[in-house]
Residue frames as qw, qx, qy, qz and C-alpha x, y, z in Angstrom:
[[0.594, 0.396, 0.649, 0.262, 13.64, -20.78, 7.30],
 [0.103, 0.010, -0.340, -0.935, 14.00, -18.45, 4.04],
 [0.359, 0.715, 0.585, -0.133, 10.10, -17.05, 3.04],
 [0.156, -0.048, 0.420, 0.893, 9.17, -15.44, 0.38],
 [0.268, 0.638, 0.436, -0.576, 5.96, -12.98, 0.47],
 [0.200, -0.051, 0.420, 0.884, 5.12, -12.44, -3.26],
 [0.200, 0.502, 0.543, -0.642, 2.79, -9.31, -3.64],
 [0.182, 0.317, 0.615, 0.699, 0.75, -8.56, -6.63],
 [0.003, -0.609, -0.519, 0.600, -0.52, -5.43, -6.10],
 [0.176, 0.842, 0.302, -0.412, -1.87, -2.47, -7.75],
 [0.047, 0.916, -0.327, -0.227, 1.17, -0.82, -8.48],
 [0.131, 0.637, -0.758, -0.039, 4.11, -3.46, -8.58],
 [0.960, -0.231, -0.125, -0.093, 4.39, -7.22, -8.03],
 [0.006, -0.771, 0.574, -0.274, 6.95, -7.09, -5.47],
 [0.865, 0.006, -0.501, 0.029, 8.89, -10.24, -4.14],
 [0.301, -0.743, 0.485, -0.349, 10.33, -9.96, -0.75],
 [0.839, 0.025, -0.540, 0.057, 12.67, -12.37, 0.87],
 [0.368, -0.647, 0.539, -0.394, 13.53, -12.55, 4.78],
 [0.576, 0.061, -0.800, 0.155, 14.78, -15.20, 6.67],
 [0.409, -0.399, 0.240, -0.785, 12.51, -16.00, 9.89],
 [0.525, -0.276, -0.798, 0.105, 11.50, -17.99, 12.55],
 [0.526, -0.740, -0.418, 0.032, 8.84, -17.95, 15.23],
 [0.639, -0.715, -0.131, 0.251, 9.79, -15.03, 18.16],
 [0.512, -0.338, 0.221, 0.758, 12.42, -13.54, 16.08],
 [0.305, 0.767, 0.193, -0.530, 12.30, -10.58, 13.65],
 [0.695, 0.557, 0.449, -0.063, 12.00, -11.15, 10.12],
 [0.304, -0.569, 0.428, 0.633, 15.66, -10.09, 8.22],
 [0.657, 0.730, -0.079, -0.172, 15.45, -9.03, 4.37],
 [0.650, -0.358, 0.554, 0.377, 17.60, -10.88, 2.49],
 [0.110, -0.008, 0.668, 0.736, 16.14, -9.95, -1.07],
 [0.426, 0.658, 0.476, -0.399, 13.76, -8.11, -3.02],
 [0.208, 0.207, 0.768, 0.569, 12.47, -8.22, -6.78],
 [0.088, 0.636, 0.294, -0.708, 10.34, -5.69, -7.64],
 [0.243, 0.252, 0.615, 0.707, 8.59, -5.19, -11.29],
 [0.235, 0.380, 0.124, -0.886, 6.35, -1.91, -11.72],
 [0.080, 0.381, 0.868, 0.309, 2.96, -3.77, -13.38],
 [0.348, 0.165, 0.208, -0.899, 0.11, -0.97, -12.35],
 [0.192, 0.280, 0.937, -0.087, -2.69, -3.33, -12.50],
 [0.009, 0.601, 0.595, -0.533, -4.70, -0.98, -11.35],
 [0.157, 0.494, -0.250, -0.818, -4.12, 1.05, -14.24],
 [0.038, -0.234, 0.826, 0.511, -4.59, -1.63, -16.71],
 [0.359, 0.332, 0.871, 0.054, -8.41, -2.41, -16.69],
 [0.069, -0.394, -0.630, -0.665, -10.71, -1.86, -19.66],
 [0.257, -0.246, 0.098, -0.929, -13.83, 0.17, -19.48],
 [0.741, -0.282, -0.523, -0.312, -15.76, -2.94, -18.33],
 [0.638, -0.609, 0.428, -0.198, -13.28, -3.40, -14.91],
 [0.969, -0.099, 0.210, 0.086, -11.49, -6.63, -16.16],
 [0.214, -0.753, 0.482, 0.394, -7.66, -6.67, -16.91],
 [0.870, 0.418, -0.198, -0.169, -7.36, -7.56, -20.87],
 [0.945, 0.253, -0.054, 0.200, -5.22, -10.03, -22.35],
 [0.640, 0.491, -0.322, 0.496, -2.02, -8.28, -22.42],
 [0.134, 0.701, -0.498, 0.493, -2.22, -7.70, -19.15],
 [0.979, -0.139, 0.148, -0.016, -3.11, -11.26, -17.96],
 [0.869, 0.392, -0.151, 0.262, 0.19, -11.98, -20.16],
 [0.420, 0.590, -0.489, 0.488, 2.33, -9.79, -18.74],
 [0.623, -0.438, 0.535, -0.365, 1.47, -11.04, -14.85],
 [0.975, 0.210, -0.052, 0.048, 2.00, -14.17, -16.13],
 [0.664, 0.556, -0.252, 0.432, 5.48, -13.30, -17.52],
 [0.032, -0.771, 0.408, -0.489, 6.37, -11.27, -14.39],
 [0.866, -0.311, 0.130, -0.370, 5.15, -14.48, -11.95],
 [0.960, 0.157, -0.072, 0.220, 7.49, -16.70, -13.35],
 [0.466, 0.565, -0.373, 0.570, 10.54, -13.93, -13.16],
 [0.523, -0.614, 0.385, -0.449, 9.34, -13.34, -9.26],
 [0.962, -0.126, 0.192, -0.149, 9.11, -17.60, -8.85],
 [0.749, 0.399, -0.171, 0.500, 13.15, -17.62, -10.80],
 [0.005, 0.743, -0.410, 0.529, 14.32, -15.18, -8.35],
 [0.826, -0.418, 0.118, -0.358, 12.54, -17.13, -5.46],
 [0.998, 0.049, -0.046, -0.015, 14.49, -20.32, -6.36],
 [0.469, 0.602, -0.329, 0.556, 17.81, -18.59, -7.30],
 [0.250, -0.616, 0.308, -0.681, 17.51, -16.81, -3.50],
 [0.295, -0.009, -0.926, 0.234, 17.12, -20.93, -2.09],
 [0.632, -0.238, 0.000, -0.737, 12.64, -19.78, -0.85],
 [0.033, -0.051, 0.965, -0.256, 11.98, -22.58, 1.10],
 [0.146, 0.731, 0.657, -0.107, 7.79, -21.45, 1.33],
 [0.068, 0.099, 0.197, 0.973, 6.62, -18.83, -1.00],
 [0.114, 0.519, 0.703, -0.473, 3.45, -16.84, 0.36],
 [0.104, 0.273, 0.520, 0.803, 1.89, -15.64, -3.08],
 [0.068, 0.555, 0.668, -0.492, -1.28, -13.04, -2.58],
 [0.220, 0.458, 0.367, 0.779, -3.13, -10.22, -4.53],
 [0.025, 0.232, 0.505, -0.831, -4.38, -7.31, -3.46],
 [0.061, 0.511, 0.201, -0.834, -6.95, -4.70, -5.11],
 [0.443, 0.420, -0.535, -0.584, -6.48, -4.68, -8.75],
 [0.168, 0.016, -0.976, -0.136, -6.89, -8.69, -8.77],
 [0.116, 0.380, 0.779, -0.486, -9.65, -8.44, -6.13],
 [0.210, 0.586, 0.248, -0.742, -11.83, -5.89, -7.98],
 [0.271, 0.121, -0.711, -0.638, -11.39, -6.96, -11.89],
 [0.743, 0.153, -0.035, -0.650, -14.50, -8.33, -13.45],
 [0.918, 0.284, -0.273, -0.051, -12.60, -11.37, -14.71],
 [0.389, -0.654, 0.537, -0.364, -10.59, -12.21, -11.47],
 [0.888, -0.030, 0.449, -0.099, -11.39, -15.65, -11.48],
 [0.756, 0.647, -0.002, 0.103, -9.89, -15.99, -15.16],
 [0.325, 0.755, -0.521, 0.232, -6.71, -14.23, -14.08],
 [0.635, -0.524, 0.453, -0.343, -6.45, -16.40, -11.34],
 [0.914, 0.345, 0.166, -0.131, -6.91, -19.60, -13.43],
 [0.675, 0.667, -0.217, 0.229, -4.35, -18.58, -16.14],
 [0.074, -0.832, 0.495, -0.239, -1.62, -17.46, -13.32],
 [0.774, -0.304, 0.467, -0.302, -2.38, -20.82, -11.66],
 [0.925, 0.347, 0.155, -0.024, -2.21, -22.94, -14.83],
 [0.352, 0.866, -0.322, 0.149, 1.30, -21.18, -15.96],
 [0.159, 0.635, -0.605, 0.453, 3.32, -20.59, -13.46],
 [0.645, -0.248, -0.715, 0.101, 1.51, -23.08, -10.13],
 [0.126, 0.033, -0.560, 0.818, 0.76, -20.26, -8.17],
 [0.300, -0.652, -0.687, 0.114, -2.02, -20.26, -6.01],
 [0.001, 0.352, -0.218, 0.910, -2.60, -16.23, -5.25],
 [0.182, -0.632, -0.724, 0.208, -4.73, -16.14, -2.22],
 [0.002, -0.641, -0.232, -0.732, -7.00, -12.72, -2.72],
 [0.274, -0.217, -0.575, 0.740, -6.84, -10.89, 0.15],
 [0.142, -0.838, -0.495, -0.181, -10.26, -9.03, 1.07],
 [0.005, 0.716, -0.077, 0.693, -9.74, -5.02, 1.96],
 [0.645, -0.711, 0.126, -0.249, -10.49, -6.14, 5.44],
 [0.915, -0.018, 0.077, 0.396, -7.70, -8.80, 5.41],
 [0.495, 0.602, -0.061, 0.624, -5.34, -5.95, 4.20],
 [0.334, -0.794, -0.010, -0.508, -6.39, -3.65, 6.44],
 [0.635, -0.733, 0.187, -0.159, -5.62, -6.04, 9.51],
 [0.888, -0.128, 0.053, 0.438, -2.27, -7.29, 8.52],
 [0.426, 0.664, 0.064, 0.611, -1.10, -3.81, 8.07],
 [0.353, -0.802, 0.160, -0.455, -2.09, -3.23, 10.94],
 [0.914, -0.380, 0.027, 0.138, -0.52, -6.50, 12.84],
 [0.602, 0.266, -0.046, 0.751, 3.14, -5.27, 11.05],
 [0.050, -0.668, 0.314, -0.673, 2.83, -1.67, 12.63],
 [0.723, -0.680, -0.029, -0.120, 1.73, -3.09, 16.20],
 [0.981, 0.020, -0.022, 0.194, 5.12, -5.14, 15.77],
 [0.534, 0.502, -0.075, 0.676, 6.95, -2.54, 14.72],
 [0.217, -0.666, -0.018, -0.713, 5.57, -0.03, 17.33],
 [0.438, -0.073, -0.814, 0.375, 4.72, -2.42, 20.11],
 [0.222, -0.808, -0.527, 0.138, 1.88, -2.17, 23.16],
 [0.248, -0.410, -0.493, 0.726, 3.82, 0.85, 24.29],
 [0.100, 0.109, 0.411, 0.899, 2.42, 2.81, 21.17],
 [0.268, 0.303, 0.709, -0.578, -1.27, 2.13, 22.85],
 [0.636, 0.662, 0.317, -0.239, -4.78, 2.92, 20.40],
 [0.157, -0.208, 0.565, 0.783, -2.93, 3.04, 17.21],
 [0.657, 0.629, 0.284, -0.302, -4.66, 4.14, 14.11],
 [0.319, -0.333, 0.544, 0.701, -2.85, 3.28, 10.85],
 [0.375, 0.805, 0.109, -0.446, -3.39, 4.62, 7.43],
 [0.509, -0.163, 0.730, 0.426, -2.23, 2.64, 4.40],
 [0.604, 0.662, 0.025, -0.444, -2.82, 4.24, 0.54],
 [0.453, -0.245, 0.760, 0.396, -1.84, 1.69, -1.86],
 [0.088, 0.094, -0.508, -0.852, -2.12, 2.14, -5.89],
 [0.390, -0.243, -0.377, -0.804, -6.21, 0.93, -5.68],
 [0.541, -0.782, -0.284, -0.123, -7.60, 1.17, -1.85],
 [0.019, 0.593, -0.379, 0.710, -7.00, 3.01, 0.72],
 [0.694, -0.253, -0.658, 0.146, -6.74, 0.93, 4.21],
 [0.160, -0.551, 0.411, -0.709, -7.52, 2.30, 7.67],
 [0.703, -0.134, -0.650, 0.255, -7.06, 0.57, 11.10],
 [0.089, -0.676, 0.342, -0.647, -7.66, 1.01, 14.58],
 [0.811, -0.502, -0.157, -0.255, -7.18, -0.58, 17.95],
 [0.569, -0.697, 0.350, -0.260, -5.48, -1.61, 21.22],
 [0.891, -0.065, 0.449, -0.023, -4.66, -4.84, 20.24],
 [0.314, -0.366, 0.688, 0.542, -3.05, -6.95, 17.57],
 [0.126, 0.578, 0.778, 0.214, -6.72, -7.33, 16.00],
 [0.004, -0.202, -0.144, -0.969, -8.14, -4.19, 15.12],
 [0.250, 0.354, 0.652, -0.622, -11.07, -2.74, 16.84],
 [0.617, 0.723, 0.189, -0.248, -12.30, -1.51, 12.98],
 [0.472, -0.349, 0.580, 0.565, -11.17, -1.67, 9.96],
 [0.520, 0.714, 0.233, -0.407, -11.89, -0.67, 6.63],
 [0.538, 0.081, 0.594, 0.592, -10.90, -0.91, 2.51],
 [0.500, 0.727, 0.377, -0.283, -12.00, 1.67, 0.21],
 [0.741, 0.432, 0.331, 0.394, -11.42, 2.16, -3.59],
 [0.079, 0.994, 0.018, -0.069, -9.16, 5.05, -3.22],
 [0.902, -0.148, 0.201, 0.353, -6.36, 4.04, -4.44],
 [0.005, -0.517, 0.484, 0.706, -3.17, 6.70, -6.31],
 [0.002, 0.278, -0.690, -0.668, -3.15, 4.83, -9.33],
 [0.104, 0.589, 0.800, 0.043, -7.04, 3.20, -9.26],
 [0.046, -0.843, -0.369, 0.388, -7.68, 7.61, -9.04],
 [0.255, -0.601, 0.400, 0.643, -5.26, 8.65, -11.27],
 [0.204, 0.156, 0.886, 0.387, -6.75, 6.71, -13.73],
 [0.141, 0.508, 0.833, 0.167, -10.02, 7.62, -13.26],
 [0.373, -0.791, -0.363, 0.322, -9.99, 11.10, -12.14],
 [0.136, -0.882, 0.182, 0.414, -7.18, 13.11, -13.27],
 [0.858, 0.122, 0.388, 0.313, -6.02, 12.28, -16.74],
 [0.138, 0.986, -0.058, 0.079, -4.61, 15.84, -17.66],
 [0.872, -0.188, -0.009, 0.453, -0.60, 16.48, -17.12],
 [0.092, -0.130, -0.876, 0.454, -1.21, 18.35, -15.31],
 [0.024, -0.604, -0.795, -0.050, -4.85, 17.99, -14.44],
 [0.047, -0.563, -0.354, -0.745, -7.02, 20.48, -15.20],
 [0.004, 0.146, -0.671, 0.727, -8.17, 22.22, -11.83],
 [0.876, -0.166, -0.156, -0.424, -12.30, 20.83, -12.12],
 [0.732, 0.287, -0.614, 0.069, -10.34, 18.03, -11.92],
 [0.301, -0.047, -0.681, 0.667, -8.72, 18.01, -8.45],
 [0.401, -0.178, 0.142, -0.888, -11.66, 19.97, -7.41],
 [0.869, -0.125, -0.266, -0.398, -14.33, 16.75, -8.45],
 [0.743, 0.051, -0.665, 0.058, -11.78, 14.34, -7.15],
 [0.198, 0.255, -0.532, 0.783, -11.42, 16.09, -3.66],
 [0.735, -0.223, 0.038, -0.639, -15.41, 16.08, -3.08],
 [0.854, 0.202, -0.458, -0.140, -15.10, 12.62, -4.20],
 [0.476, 0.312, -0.651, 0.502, -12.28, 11.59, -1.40],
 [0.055, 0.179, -0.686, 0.703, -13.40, 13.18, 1.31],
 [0.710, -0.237, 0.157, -0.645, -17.35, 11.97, 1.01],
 [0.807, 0.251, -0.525, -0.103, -15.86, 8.55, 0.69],
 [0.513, 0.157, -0.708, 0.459, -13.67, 8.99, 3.18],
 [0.218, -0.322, 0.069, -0.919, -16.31, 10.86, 5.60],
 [0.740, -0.316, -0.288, -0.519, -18.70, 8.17, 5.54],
 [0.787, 0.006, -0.546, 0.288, -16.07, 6.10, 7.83],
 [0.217, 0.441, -0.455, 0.742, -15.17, 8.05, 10.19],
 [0.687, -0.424, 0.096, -0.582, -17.97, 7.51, 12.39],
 [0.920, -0.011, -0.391, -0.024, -16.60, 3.94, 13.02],
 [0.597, 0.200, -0.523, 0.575, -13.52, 4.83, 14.46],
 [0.120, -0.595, 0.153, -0.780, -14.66, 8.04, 16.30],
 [0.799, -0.509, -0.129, -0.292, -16.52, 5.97, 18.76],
 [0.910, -0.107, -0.310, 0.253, -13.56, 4.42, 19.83],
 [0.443, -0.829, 0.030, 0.341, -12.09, 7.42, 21.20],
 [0.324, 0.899, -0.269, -0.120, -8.87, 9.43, 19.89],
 [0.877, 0.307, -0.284, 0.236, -5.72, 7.47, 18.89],
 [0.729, -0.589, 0.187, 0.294, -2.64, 7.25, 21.22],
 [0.422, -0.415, 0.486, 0.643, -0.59, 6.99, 18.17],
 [0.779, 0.512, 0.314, -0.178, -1.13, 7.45, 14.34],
 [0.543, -0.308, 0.628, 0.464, 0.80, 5.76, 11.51],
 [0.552, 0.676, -0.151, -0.464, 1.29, 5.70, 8.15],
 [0.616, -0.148, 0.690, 0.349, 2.51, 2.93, 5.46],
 [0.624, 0.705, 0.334, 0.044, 2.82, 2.53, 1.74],
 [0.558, 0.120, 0.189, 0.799, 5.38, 3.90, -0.70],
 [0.053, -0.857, -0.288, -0.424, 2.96, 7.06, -1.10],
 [0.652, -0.743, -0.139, 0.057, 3.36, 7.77, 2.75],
 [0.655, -0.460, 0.212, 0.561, 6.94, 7.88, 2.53],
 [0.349, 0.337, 0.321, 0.813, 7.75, 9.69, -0.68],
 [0.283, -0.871, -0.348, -0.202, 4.99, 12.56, 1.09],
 [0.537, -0.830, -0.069, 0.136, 6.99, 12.49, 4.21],
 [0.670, -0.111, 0.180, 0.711, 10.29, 12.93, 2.17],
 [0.256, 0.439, 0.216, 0.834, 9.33, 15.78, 0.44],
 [0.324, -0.866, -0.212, -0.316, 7.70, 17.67, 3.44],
 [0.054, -0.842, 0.379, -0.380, 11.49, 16.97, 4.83],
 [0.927, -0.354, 0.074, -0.100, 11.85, 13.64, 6.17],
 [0.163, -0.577, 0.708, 0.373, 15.23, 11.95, 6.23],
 [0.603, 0.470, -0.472, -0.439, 15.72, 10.07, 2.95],
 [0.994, -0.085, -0.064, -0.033, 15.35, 5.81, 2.76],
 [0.723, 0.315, -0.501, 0.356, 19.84, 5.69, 2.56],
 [0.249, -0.589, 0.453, -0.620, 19.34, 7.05, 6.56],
 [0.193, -0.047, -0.965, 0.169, 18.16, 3.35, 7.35],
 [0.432, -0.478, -0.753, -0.134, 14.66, 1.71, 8.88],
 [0.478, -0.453, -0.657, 0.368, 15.34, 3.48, 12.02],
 [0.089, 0.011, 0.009, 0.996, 15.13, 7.10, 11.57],
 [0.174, 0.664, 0.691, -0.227, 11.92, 8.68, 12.49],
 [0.125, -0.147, -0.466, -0.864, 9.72, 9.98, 9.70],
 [0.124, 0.671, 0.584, -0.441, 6.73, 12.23, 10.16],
 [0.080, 0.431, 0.551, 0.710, 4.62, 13.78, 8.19],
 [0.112, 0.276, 0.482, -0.824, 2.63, 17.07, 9.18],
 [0.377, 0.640, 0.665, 0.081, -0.84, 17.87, 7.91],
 [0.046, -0.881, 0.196, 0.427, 0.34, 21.96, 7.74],
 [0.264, -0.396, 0.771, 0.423, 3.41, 20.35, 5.62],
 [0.331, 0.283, 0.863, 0.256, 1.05, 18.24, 3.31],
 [0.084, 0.821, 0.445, -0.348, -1.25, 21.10, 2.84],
 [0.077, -0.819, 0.124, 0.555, 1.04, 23.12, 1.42],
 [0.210, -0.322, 0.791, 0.476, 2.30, 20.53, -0.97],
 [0.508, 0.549, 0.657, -0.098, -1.04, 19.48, -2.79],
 [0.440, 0.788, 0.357, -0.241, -1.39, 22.47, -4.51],
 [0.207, -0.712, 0.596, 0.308, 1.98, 22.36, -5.61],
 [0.409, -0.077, 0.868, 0.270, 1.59, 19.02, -7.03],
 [0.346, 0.640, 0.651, -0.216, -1.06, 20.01, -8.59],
 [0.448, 0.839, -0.148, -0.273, 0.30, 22.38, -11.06],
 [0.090, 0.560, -0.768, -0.296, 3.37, 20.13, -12.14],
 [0.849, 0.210, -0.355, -0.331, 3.53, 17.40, -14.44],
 [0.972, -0.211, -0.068, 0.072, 4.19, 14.14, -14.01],
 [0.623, 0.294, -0.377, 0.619, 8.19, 14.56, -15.16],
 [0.093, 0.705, -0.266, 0.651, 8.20, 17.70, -12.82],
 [0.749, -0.502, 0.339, -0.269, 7.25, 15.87, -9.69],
 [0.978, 0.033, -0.093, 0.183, 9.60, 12.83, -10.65],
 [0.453, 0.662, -0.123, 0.584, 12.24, 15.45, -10.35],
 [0.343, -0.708, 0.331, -0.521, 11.49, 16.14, -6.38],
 [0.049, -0.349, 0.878, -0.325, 13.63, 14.62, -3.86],
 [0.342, 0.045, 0.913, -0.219, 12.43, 10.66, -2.98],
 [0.691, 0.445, 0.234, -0.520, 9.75, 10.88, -5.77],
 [0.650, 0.017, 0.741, 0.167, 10.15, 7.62, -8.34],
 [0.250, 0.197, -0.490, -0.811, 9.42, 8.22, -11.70],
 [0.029, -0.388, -0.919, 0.069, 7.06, 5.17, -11.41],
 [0.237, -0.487, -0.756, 0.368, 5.15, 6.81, -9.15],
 [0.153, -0.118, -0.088, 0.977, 5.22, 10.40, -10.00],
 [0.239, -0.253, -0.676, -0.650, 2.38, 10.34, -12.06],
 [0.512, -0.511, -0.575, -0.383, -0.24, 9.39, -9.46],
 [0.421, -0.303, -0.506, 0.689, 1.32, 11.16, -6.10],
 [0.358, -0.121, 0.138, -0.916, -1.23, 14.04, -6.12],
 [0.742, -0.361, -0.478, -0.300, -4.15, 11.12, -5.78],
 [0.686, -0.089, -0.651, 0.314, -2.20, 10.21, -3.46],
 [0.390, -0.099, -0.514, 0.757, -1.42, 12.51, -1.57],
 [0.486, -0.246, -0.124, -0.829, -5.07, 14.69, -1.96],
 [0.785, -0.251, -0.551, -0.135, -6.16, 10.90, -0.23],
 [0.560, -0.063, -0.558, 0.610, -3.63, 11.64, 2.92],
 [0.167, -0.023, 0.164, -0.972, -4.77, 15.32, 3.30],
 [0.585, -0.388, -0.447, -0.555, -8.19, 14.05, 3.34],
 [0.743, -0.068, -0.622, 0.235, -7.42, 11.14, 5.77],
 [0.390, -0.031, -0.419, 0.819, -5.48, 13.50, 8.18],
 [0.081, -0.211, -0.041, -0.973, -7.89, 16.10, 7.90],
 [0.802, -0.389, -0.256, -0.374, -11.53, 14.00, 8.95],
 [0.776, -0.120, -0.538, 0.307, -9.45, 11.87, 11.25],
 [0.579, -0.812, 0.053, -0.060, -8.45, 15.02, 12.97],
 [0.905, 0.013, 0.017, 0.424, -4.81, 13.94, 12.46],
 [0.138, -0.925, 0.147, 0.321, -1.87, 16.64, 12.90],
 [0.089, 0.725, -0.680, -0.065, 0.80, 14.64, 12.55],
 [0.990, -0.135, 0.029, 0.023, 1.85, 10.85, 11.86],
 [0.360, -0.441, 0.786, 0.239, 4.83, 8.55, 11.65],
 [0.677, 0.395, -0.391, -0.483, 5.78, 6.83, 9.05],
 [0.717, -0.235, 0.650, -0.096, 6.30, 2.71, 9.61],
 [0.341, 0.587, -0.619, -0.396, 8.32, 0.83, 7.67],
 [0.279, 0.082, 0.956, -0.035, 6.53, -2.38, 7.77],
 [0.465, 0.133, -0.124, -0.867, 3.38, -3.03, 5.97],
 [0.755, 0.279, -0.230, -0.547, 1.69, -5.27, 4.17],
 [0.846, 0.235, -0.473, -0.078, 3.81, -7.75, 3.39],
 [0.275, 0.265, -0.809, 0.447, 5.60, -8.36, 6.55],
 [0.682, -0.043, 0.481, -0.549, 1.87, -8.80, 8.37],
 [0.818, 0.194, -0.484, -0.243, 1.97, -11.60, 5.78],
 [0.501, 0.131, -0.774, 0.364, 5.40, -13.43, 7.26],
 [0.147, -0.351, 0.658, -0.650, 4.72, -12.38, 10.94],
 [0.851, -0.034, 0.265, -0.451, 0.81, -14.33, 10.85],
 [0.808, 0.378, -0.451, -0.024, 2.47, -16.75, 8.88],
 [0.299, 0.400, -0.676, 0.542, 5.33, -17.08, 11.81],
 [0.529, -0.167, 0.376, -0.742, 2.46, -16.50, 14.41],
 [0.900, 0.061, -0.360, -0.238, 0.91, -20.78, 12.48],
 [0.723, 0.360, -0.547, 0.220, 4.18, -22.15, 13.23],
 [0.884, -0.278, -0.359, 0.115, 4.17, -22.25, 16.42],
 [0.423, -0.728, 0.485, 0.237, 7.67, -21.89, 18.68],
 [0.344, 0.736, -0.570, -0.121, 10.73, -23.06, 17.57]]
């Protein structure tokens, strides 16, 4: 059957389209992609005003015209972060519902957390053993760990690029208090977790997802996305290290200007990537891979995983 996974995250509401069935792997057949930063968009109260209710609206309907054009048989509509965390969630829900007849199911941080992880197991398979994965999307940061296809832990926290970029570093480029407060800030956040995993002993493997993750591991030298899915990309912590403070003195345009770095995105890839060097650094982490599943394909695969055989 054709699915369609459509994500409303943080950063983008992205439409993905594979054709799949049970026991087989999930083939892209089309993607739609509009750059909404939610996560940027709420008010000083937490709730996402009018005009940007209106334009998720507007963007819903162009994702739900692609869908149809592309012959979606089931569309699997969700939200992450920015939807999950607004004050007036319920409202945007409502209005999206009433519009357009989607039903977003909010995904809880845990819920992220372990379908991010069920797409790397997939990708990686048993022989990859303890995996830990590490997912920084535009407002939380998702970490996973375990043996299985169920994580042994799992966490959500509010460390998102563009939820931090927002709040944290509004300079261009930021003043250096700045990256200073937001770097305490990261790494007791990200400190207070680490005891969860630790018990479980050191990782066998560790991953990375997320557009962040990969625009990092391109500019520390990876091969570039036109090398295909199957090229291995790693990222060192030495290699990230070196690049923080680097981002950190250029502006947004000047980082949109290094190899694999989006204009989108340019803006809020020091959060980002001051959130990885944390990450790597408490975790103990040298080095990861990067995994080109994520999110949304742990959607289709549990979704494939209902249905049964063929």
């Amino acid at each position: 059957m054709r699915l369609g996974v459509l994500d409303v995250g943080s950063n983008t509401v992205h439409l993905l389209v594979v054709d799949a069935h049970p026991g087989a792997r999930p083939l892209p057949a089309h993607s739609h992609k509009t750059e909404l930063r939610l996560a940027q968009l709420l008010d000083d109260e937490g709730a996402i005003g009018p005009d940007g209710i209106d334009r998720l609206v507007a963007v819903v309907h162009e994702a739900l015209q692609a869908a149809e054009d592309k012959g979606v048989e089931e569309l699997l509509p969700f939200a992450t972060s920015a939807v999950r965390d607004a004050r007036n969630a319920d409202d945007v829900l409502a209005r999206v519902r009433e519009e357009t007849g989607v039903e977003l199911q909010v995904l809880s941080g845990e819920e992220e957390a372990k379908l991010t992880f069920l797409a790397a197991r997939r990708w990686f398979g048993w022989s990859s053993g303890k995996l830990l994965v590490i997912d920084i999307g535009g407002g939380s940061l998702e970490i996973a760990y375990g043996m299985d296809e169920e994580p042994d832990a799992a966490v959500s926290l509010p460390l998102g690029a563009g939820r931090l970029t927002a709040g944290w570093l509004p300079g261009d480029p930021p003043e250096a208090e700045e990256v200073r407060a937001l770097r305490r800030h990261v790494r007791t956040e990200i400190a207070r977790t680490v005891g969860e995993f630790s018990r479980f002993g050191a990782p066998d493997h560790v991953v990375a997802t997320s557009k962040t993750f990969k625009q990092l591991a391109r500019l520390a030298g990876a091969p570039g996305s036109a090398e295909g899915l199957y090229v291995q990309r790693e990222l060192k912590r030495e290699s990230l290290e070196a690049w923080v403070p680097r981002l950190a003195g250029m502006t947004a345009a000047e980082r949109a200007e290094l190899p694999g770095v989006s204009e989108a995105r340019a803006g809020q890839l020091l959060a980002g990537a001051m959130v990885a060097e944390g990450a790597m650094d408490l975790f103990g982490v040298e080095r990861l891979e990067i995994c080109p599943w994520a999110l949304r394909e742990g959607v289709i695969l549990r979704r494939l995983d209902h249905m049964g055989p063929a």
